[in-house]
N, C-alpha and C positions, 0 to 999 in steps of 0.2 A: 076327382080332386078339383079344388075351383084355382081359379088361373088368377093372375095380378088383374087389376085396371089398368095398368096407367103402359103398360106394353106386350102386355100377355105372355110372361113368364112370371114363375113360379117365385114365391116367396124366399124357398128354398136357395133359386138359384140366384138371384138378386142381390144375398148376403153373400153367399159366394161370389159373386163378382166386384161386390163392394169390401170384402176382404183383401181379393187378389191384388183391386186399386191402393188399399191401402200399403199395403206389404210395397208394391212397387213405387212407392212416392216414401214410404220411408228406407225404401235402398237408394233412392237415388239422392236424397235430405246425406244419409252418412258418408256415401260419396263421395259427395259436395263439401261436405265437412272434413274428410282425410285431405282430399285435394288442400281444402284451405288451410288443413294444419300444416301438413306437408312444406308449406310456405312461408307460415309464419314463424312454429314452431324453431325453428332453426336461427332466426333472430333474437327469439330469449333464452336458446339453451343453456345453461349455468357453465357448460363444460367452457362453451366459447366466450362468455363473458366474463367467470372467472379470471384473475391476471395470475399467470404464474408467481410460483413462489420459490424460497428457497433460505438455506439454515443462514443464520448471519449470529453476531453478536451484537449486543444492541445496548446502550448507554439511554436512561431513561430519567437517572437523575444523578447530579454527581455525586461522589466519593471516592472511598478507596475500590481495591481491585472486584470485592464484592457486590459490585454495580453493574457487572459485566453478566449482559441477558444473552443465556442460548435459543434460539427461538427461531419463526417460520416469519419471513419479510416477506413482501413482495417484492419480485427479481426487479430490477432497474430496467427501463427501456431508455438506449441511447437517445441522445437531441441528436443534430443532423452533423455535429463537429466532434461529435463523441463514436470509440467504440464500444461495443460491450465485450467485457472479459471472462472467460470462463476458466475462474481463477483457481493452481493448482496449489499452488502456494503465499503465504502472508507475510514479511517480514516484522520483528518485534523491536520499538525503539525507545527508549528513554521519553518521546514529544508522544509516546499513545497513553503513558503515565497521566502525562503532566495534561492533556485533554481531559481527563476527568474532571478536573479540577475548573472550578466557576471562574474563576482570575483567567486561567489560562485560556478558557475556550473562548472568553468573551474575548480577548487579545488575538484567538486566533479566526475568529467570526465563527467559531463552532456553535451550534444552536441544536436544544436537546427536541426531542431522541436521536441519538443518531449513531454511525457504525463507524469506530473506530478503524485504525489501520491504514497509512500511506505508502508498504511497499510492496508488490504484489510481483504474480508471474503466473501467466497461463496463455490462455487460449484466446483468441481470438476468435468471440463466436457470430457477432452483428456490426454492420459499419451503416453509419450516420450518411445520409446525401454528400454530405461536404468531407469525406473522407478520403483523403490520395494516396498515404504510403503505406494503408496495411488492407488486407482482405480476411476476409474467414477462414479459417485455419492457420491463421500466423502465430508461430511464437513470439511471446514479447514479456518485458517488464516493464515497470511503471512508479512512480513516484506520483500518487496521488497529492491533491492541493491539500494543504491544511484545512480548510474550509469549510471540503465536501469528503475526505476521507473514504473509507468506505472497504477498504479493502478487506476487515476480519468477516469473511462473506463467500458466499459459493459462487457471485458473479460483483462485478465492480465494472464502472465508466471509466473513461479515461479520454481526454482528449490528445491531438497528436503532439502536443507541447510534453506530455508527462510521460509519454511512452517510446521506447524504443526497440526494437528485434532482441532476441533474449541471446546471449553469447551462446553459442553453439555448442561450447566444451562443458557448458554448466545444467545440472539437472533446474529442474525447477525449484526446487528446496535449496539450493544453492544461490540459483538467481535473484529468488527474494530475499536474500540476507542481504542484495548491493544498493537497492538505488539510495536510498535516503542518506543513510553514511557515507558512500561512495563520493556520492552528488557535494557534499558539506565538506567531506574533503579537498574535494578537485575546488572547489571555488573558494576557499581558505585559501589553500596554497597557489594556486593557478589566477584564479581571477582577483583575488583581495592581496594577498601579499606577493603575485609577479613570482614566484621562486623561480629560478635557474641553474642553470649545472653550474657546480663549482661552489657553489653557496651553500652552507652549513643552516639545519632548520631543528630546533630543540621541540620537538613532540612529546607533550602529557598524556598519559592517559596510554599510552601506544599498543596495549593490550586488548583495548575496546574495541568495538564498531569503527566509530569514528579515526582511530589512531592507526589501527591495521590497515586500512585502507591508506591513509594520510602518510604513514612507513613507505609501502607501494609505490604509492604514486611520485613519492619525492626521490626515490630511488631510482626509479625509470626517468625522472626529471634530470637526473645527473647530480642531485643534492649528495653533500654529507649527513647521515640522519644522528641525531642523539635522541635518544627515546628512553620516558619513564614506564616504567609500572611494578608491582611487589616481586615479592622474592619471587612466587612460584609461577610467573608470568616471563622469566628473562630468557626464561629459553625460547619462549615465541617470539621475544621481540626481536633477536637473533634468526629466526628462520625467517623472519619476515625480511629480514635485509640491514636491521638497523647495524651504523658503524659502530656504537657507542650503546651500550642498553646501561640505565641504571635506575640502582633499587632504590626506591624513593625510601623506604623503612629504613636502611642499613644507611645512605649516604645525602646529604644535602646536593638536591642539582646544581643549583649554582656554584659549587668546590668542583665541576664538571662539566659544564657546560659556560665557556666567557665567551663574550663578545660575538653571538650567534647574529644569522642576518634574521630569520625568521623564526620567530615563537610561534606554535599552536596550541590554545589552553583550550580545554575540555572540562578542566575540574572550578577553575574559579577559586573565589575565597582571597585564604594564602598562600596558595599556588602563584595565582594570579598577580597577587601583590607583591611577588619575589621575582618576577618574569622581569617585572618592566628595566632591572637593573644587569639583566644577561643581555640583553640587545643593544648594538654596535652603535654607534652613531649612524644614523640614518636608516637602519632597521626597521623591520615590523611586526607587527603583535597583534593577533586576531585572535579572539577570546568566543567560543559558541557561547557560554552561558552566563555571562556577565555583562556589566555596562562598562567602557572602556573606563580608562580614568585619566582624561584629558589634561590633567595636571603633571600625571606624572610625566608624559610623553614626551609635553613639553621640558619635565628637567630633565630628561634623557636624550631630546634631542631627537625621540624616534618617532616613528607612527604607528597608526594600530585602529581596528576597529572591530566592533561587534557582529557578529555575523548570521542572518537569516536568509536561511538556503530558498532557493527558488527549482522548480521542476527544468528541467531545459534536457529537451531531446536528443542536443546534437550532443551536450557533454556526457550523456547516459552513454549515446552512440560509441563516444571516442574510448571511455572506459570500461566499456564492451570488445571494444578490439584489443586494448589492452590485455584485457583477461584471456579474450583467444589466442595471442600472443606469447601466454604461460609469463607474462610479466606481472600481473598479480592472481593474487591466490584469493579465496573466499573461503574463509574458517566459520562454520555452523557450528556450534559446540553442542546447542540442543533443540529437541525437537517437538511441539505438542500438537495432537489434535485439536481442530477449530474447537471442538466444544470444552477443550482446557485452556482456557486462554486465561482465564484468573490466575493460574499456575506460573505461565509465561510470562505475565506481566509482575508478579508476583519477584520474579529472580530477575527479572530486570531490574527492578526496582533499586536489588541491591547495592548497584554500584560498582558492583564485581563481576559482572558479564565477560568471558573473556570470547570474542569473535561475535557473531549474532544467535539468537532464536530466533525461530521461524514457526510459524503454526501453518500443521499440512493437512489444507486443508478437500485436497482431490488425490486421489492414484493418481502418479507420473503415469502419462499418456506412454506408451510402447513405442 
């Protein structure tokens, strides 16, 4: 057999060794290559760049209730003055209506797309750098801003202005029926017209959200209440505390209510227009859904003003103790999951809500 030149091995074995080289420079090439995926890979995995998501309701263009999208968001991540909520319930209000609406949002700096909903209750899942009174796993509710909304949603922000510990005695489905009416209440009669014990306050509406609450509160305040609403609502306004319940269909208020210190109008109109003449000399008259009417006040002699509620944590606080206190009560009459919220908004609409809706949107936590 003839031998190489160039070392004196065979031809044979030559390939063979220039195979073996190859094989070992390409194990050590893939290697090299796991190594370097190993390292990289993990900076573009989808899994980690992906942003979590989660179900919301989503307003994309306005109108009526059929503008309400069920759909996949991505979950909100708190700023450093915000928590994240991991929200078990939504409360439903006459201002999630009226957000639809292009006049209203623009008035209220709502700007589309966005997620409906200002009263919420849950979980306490992440907190902001600049966070002091709540940690993760706190219960709480909240009064979202007009602005940013957000609560028809499986997680919502909230800053420590709009949030407060959730009353203890109240499920979550409960406690999201309070802040926004609660809140509108307590600053009608508390911060805008001063009530005090002993003082007689003529309540519209006293069947509602806003009224049920507003009955409560002026009861606990030491007020005399007179309270409107229809025939099939007088037995609640009675359980709720009022002194005086009447049937707005059957009797005119004013043959029933004279010389009151405080008016609360809810309905407006000619409601409104019949109020300014039951208030005492020197009275007042706080109207949610009108423009006062400055004229009149004047021939009557009284005062009164228009009323846009503000978030404020210590009054949510104070109306929370109340509630554990068994000094007020929280009436839900119905109930919808997140993804029927066109439903919910739907019977709000009508005018005739007697207590709140709530849309539930988690299992109450055990």
């Amino acid at each position: 057999m003839k031998r190489g030149v160039s070392d004196g091995k065979s031809l044979d074995e030559q390939s063979a060794a220039g195979l073996r080289l190859g094989m070992r420079i390409t194990t050590e090439l893939m290697s090299t290559a796991g190594i370097m995926a190993a390292v990289i890979l993990p900076s573009v995995s989808p899994a980690q760049t992906a942003k979590p998501t989660m179900k919301a309701i989503v307003v994309h263009e306005y109108g009526g209730p059929e503008v309400l999208k069920y759909e996949d968001r991505p979950r909100p991540e708190p700023k450093e003055d915000q928590i994240l909520v991991r929200v078990i319930a939504a409360g439903v209000n006459p201002v999630d209506d009226a957000s639809r609406s292009e006049k209203y949002a623009k008035f209220f700096g709502i700007t589309l797309p966005f997620i409906p909903g200002y009263d919420i209750a849950g979980v306490v899942e992440k907190t902001g750098a600049k966070i002091t009174k709540f940690k993760a796993g706190d219960q709480v509710y909240a009064y979202l801003e007009l602005k940013d909304g957000g609560g028809y949603a499986e997680y919502a922000v909230a800053t420590e202005v709009e949030a407060a510990p959730k009353p203890k005695s109240l499920s979550f489905t409960e406690a999201a029926g309070v802040p926004v009416v609660a809140l509108t209440a307590w600053q009608a009669l508390i911060d805008k017209a001063k009530l005090s014990a002993g003082q007689t306050v003529l309540i519209h509406g006293g069947s509602g959200g806003v009224g049920s609450f507003a009955i409560q509160i002026a009861k606990a305040r030491g007020a005399k209440v007179i309270a409107t609403a229809s025939t099939r609502n007088q037995d609640l306004l009675k359980q709720l505390g009022a002194d005086v319940a009447v049937d707005y269909t059957q009797q005119k208020f004013e043959d029933v209510a004279k010389d009151v210190d405080v008016v609360l109008d809810s309905v407006g109109k000619d409601t409104l227009a019949r109020s300014y003449g039951v208030v005492k000399k020197g009275g007042f008259i706080v109207t949610l859904v009108a423009r006062i009417d400055q004229a009149e006040l004047d021939k009557h002699g009284i005062r009164g003003a228009s009323l846009g509620v503000e978030p404020t944590s210590n009054e949510l606080a104070e109306i929370g103790k109340l509630i554990d206190e068994k000094k007020i009560k929280v009436i839900v009459s119905q109930t919808f999951p997140l993804s029927e919220a066109v439903k919910a908004q739907e019977q709000v609409a009508t005018g005739h809500t007697r207590g709140k809706i709530v849309l539930k949107v988690a299992e109450e936590p055990k």
